[in-house]
C-alpha positions as CSV (number, residue, x, y, z in Angstrom):
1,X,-17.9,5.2,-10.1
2,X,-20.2,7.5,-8.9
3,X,-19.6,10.3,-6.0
4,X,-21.3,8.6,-3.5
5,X,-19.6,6.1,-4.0
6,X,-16.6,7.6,-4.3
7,X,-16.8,9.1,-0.8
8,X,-18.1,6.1,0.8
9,X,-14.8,4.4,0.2
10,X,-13.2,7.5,1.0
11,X,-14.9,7.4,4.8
12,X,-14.2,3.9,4.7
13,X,-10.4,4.8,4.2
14,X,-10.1,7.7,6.6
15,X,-11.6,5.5,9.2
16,X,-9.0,2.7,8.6
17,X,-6.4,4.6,8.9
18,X,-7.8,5.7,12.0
19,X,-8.4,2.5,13.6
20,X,-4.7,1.8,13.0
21,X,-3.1,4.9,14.4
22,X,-5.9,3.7,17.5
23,X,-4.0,0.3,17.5
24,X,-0.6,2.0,17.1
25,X,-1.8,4.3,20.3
26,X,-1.9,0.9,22.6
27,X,1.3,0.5,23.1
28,X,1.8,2.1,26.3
29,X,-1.0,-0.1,27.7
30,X,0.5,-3.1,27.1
31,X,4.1,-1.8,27.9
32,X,2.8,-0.4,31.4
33,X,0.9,-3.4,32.3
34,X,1.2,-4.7,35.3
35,X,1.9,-8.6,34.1
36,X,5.4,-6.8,32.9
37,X,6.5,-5.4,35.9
38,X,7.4,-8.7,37.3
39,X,10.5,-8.1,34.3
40,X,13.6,-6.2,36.0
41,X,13.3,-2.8,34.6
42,X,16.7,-3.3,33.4
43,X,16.0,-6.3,30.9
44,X,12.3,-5.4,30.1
45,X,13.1,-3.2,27.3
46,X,15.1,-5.4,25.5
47,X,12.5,-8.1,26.2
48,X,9.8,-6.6,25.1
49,X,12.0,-5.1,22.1
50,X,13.0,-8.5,20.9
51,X,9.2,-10.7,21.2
52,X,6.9,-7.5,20.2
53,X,8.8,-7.0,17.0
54,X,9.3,-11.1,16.3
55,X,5.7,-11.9,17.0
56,X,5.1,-9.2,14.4
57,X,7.4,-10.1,11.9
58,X,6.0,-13.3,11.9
59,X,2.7,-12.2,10.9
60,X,3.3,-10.1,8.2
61,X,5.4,-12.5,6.4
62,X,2.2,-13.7,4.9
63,X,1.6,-10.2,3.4
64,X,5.0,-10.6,1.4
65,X,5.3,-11.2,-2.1
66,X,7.9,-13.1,-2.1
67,X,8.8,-12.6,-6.0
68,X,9.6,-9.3,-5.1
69,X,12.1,-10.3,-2.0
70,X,15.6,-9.4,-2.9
71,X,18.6,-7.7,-1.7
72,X,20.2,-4.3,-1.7
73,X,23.4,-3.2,-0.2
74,X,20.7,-0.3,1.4
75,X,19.3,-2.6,3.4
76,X,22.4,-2.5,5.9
77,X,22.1,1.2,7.3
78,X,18.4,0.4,7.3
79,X,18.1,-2.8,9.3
80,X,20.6,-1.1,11.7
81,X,18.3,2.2,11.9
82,X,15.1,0.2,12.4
83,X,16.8,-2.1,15.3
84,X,18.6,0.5,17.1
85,X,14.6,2.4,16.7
86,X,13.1,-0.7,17.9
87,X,14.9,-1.2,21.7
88,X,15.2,2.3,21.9
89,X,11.8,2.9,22.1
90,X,10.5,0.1,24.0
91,X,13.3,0.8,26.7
92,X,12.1,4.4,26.8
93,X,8.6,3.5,27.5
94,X,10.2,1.6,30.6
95,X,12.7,4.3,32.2
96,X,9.6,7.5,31.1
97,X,6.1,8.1,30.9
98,X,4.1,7.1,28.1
99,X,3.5,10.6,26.9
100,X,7.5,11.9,26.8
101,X,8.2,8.4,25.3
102,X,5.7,8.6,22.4
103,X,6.0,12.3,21.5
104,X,10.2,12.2,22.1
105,X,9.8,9.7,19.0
106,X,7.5,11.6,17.2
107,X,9.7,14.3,16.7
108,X,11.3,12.3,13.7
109,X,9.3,14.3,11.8
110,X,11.7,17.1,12.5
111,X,14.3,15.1,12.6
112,X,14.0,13.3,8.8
113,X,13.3,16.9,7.2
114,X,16.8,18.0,8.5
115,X,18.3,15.1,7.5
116,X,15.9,15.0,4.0
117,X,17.9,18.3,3.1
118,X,21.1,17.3,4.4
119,X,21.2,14.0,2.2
120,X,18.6,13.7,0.2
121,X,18.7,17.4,-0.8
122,X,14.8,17.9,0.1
123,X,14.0,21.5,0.2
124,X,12.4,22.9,3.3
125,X,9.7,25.2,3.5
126,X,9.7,28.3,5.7
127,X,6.9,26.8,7.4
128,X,8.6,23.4,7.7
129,X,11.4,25.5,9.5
130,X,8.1,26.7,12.0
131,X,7.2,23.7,12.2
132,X,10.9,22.5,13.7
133,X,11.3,25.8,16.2
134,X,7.7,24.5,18.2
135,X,8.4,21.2,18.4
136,X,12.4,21.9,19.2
137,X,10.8,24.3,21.8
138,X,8.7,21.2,23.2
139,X,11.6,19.1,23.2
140,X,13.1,21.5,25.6
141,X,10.4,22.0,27.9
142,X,10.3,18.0,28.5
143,X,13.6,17.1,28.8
144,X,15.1,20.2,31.0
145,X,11.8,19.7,32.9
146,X,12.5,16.1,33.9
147,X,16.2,17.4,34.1
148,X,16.9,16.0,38.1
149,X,14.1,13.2,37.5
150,X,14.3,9.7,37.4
151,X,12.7,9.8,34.0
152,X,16.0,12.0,32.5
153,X,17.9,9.1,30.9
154,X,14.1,7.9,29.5
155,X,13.6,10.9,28.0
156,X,17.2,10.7,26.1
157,X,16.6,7.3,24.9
158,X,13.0,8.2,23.6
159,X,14.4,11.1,21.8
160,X,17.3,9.6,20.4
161,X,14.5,7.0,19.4
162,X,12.7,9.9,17.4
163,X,16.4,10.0,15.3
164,X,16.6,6.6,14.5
165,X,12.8,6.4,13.7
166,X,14.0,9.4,10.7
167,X,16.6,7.7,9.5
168,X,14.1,4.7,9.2
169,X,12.1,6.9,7.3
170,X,15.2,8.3,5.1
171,X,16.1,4.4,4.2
172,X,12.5,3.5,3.0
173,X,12.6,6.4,0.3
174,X,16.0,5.2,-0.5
175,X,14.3,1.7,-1.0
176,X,11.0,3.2,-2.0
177,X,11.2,0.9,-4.9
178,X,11.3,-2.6,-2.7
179,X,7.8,-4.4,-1.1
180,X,7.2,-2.4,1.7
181,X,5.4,-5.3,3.5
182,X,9.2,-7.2,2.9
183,X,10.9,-4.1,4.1
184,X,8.9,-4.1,7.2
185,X,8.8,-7.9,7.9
186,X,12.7,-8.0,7.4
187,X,13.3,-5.1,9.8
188,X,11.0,-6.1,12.9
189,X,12.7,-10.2,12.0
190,X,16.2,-8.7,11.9
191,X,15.4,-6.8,14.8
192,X,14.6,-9.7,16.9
193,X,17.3,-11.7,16.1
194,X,20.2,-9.5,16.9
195,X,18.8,-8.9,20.5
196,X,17.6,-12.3,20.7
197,X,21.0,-13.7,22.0
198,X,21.4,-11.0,24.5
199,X,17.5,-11.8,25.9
200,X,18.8,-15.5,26.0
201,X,21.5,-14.5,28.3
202,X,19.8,-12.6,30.9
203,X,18.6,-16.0,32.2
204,X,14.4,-13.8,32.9
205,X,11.9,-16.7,32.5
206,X,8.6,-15.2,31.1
207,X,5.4,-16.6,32.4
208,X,2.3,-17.7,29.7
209,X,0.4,-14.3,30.4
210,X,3.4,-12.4,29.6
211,X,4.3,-14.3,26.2
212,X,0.3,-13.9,25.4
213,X,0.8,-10.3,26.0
214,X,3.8,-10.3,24.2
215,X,1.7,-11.6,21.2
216,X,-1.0,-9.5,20.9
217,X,1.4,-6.3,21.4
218,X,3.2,-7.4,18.2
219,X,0.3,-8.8,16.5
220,X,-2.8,-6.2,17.9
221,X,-0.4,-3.3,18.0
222,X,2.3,-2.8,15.7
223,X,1.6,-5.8,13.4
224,X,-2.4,-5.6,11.9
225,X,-2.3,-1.7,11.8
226,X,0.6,-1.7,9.2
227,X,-1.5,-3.9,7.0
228,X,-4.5,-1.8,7.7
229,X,-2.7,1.5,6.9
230,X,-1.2,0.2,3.7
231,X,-4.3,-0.4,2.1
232,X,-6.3,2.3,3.5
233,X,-3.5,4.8,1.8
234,X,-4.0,4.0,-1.4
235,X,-7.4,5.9,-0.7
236,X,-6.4,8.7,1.4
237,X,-4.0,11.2,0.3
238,X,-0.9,11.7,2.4
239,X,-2.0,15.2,4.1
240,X,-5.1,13.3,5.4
241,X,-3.2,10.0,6.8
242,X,-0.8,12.1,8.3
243,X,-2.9,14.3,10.2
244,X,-5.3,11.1,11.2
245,X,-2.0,9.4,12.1
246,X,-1.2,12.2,15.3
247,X,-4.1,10.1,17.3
248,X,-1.5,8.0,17.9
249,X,0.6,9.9,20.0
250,X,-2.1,11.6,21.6
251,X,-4.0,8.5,22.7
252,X,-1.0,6.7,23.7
253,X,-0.7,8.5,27.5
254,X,-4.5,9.0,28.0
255,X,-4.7,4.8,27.3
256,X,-2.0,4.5,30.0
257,X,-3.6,7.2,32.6
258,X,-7.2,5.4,32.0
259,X,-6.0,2.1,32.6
260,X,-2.5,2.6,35.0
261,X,-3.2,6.1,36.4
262,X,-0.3,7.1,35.2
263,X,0.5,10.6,35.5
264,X,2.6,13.2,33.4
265,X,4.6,16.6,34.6
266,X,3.7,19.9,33.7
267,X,6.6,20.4,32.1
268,X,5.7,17.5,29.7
269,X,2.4,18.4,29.1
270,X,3.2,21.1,28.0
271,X,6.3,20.2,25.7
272,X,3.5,17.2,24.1
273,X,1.5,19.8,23.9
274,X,4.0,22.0,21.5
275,X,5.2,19.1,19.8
276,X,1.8,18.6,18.6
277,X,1.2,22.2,17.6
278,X,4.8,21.7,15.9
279,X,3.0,18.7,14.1
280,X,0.1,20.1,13.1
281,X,1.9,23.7,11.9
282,X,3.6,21.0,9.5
283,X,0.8,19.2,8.2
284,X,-1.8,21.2,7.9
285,X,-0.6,24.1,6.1
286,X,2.4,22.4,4.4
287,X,2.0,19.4,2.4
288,X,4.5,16.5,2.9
289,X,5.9,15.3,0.2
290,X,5.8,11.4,1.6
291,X,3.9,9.9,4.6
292,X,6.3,9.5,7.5
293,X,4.8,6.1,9.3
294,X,4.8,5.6,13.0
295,X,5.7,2.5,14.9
296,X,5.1,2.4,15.7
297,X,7.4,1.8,18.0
């Protein structure tokens, strides 16, 4: 193959991965969109928790091979992570702004180095412990900033969010052996159904826009860019898709101001704004040794 070649499909790559972490970014659109305020604030997370991750379980299970489908006692802790991840974040992105949501989660990162070292026995580089100190310092700024505001308890969920989303990404290498596109199909399917009975309780009727919605934030959002990430990785080294990968949370709130108007403290603009510097301290000058994926949430 010749370079030219060679880089073409290395452009082609970088912008996949790109285009996903875009599609990743819409979250907060379709979260703050006006359709789903008609949803008491108090169900809408677990709602939208339960149909976003079925309607995208549902369309990966094409992607799995199903000769490769089998069970591990692993699975357990993970299905549990992944779940408590799932509501956590969508509930979040209800009760605090799409910025504090989104980055709050992003500081898994931090989050599964720690606990890389503490179970996995993953060294940590002095510039990985940098890395934690910014984005710890952002942490602070956004959550003792929103302190006496009605986006407090948001913030809390979003960041315990950011914990389960680690030990999501602790369980995969765990199970780094297993499909991933099973792995991932199993966790948003499990997901669903162990909220499902609580959404069938709450008695909320959803109208056809909303279930639409509901499709095309599983399928559009979190869904399609998982398949378009896997394959565009097996192109692009991990330093690369990770950095590419922080459009996602950086997109996310200017999406939701363009199309809501919705607005973000100082306090939290400048805590994202460590966070990302945290981030980037961490993957530009330090190369991880595994891609931590978003949710994606």
């Amino acid at each position: 193959m010749t370079d030219e070649v060679e880089q073409a499909k290395l452009f082609r790559a970088r912008m996949l991965v790109l285009l996903a972490s875009v599609l990743w970014s819409l979250s907060g659109v379709f979260i703050k969109s006006p359709p789903f305020e008609s949803i008491p604030e108090t169900d809408r997370g677990l709602i939208l928790a339960c149909y976003r991750a079925l309607f995208a379980g549902l369309f990966l299970l094409p992607f799995v091979k199903f000769k490769y489908v089998r069970w591990r006692p692993g699975l357990i802790p993970l299905l549990i992570a992944f779940a408590s991840m799932n509501l956590l974040f969508m509930t979040a992105m209800t009760k605090t702004s799409a910025a504090a949501a989104i980055f709050l989660q992003n500081t898994s990162v931090v989050w599964a180095m720690v606990f890389g070292f503490l179970f996995l026995k993953e060294r940590i580089e002095r510039g990985s412990v940098l890395a934690i100190l910014i984005v710890l310092a952002g942490i602070f700024c956004i959550v003792a900033g929103d302190w006496a505001s009605e986006n407090f308890s948001g913030n809390l969920i979003a960041l315990t969010s950011g914990v389960c989303y680690s030990l999501v990404v602790l369980f995969f290498r765990v199970l780094r052996d297993e499909h991933p596109a099973w792995l991932v199909a199993l966790c948003l399917l499990t997901s669903a159904g162990i909220v499902a009975p609580w959404v069938g309780s709450l008695g909320v009727s959803l109208t056809g826009q909303q279930f639409f919605l509901l499709a095309l934030l599983g399928v559009v959002q979190l869904g399609a860019p998982y398949v378009i990430f896997s394959h565009a990785v097996k192109t692009v080294n991990s330093q690369e898709a990770a950095l590419l990968v922080l459009a996602e949370p950086i997109l996310n709130p200017i999406w939701v101001w363009l199309f809501w108007g919705e607005t973000v403290s100082m306090e939290t603009l400048i805590g994202c704004s460590l966070i990302i510097l945290g981030l980037l301290v961490r993957f530009l000058f330090f190369r991880p040794k595994q891609i931590l994926k978003p949710n994606n949430a």
